[in-house]
C-alpha positions as CSV (number, residue, x, y, z in Angstrom):
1,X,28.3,78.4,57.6
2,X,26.6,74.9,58.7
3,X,26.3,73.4,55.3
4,X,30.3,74.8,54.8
5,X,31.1,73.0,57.9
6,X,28.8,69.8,57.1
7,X,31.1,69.5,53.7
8,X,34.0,69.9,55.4
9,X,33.0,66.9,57.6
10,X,31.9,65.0,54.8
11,X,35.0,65.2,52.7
12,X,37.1,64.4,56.1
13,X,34.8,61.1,56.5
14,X,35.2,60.6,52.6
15,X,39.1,61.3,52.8
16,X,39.7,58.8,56.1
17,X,38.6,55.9,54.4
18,X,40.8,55.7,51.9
19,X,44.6,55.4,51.7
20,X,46.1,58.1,50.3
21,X,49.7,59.7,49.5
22,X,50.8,62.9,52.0
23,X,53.9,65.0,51.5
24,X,55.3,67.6,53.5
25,X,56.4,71.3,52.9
26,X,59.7,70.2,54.1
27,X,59.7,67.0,51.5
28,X,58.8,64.4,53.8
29,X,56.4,62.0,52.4
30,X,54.0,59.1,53.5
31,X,53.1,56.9,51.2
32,X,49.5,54.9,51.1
33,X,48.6,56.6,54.7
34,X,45.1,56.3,55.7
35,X,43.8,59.3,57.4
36,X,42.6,58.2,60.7
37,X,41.8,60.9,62.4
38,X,41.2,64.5,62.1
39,X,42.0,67.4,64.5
40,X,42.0,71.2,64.2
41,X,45.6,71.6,64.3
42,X,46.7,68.6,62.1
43,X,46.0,64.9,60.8
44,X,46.9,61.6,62.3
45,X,47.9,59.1,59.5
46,X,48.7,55.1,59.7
47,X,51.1,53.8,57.2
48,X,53.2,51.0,57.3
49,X,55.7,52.9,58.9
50,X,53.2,53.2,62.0
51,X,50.8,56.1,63.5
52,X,52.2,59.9,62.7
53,X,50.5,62.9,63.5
54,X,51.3,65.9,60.9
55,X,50.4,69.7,61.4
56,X,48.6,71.5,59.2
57,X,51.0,74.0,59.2
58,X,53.8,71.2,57.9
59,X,50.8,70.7,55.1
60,X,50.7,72.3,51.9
61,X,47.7,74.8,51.4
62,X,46.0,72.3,49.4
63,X,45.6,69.9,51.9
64,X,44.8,72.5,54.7
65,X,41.5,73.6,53.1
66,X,40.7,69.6,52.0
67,X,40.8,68.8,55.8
68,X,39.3,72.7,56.8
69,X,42.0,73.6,58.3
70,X,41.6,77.1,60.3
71,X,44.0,78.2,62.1
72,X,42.4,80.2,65.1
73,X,40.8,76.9,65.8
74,X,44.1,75.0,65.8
75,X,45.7,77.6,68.1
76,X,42.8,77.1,70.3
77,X,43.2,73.4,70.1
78,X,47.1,73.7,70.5
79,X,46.5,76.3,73.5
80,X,44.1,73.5,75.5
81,X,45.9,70.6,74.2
82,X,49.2,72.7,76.0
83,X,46.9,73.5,79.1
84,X,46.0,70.0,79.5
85,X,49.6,68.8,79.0
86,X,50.8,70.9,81.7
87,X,48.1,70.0,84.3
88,X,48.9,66.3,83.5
89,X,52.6,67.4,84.3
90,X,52.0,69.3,87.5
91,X,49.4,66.0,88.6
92,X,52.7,64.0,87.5
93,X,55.0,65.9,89.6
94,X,52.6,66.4,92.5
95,X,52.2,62.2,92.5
96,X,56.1,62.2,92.2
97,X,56.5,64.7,95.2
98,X,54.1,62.8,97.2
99,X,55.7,59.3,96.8
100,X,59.1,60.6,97.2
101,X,57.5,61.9,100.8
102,X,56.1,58.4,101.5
103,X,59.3,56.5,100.4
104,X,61.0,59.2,102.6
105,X,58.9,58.7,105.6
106,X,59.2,54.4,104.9
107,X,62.5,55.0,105.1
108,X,63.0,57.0,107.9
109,X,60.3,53.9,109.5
110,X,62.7,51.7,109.0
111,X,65.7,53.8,109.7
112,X,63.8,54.2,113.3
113,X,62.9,50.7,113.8
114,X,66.9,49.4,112.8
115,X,68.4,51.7,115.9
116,X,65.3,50.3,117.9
117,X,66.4,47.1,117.5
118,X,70.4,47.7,117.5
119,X,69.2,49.4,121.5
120,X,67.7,46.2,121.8
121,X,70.4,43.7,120.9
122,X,72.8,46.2,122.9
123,X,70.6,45.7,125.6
124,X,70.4,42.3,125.6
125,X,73.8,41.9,124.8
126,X,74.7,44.4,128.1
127,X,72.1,42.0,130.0
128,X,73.8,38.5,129.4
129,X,76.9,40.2,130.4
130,X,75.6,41.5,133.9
131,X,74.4,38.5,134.2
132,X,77.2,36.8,133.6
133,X,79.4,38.8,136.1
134,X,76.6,38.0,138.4
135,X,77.4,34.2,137.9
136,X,80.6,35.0,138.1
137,X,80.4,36.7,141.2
138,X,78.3,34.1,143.0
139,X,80.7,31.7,142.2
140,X,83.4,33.4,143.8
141,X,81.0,34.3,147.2
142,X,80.5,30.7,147.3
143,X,84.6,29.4,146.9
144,X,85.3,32.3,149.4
145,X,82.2,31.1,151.7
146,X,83.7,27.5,151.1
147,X,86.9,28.3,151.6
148,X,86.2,30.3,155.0
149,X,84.4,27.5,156.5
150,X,87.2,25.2,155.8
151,X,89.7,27.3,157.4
152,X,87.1,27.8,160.3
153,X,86.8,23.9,160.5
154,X,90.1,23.6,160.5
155,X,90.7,26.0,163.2
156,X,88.1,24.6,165.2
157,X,89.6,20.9,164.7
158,X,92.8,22.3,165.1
159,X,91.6,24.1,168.6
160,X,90.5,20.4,169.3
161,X,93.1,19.1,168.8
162,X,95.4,21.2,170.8
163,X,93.0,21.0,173.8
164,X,92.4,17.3,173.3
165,X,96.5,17.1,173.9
166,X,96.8,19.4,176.8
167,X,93.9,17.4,178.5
């Protein structure tokens, strides 16, 4: 089994160094693709058309047993390559969950803070009105003060006056 498995390796070292043509069961073809990497459930190629990964069960038999393809081992692979996806996912979702529950509570911060400071302005707002009535008011106390002692004075110099005549 070693020295099966130590040719298989071989021939996948020997096979990614060269460019070579690779055509699908379905017809697709890639033409002078280098074999860059090797996997148990398929080959990764670079062509000019870019970086493709192809199955081995897209492969012809041919090229399944040049790359020692077995497909327990690829359903293995497949099965922890899935596994792995998903647990990236749920990580994914979790980070989504937890910063939509962040931006939620920022937002409620701020949300919290803007009445705050709407109190506030109504506050001061309410405040520079009191106060102005206050003004207001003691402006008023004071014309009506004013206004009382002039008509006191005036009674009094009119009280004068009336005595000064009789006398």
């Amino acid at each position: 089994m070693n020295t099966k498995l130590l040719t298989v390796l071989i021939l996948s070292f020997i096979s990614v160094a060269q460019a070579d043509d690779f055509k699908t069961v379905t017809g697709k073809e890639y033409k002078d693709a280098t074999v860059t990497r090797v996997e148990p459930d398929g080959i990764v190629l670079t062509s000019k058309a870019g970086i493709s990964k192809i199955y081995f069960t897209e492969l012809p038999k041919d090229v399944q047993q040049r790359f020692g393809y077995d497909p327990q081992r690829a359903a293995n692979y497949s099965a922890q390559q899935s596994a792995g996806l998903d647990q990236v996912r749920k990580e994914q979702a979790e980070a989504s969950r937890r910063e939509a529950e962040a931006t939620q509570k920022a937002n409620q911060y701020r949300a919290e803070q803007q009445t705050r400071q709407n109190e506030l302005r109504a506050v001061h707002s309410r405040y520079e009105e009191l106060q102005r009535q206050e003004d207001e008011l003691l402006l008023r106390i004071t014309e009506v003060r004013t206004t009382k002692l002039f008509a006191t004075l005036r009674i009094r110099k009119h009280r004068s006056c009336r005595f000064s005549r009789v006398t």
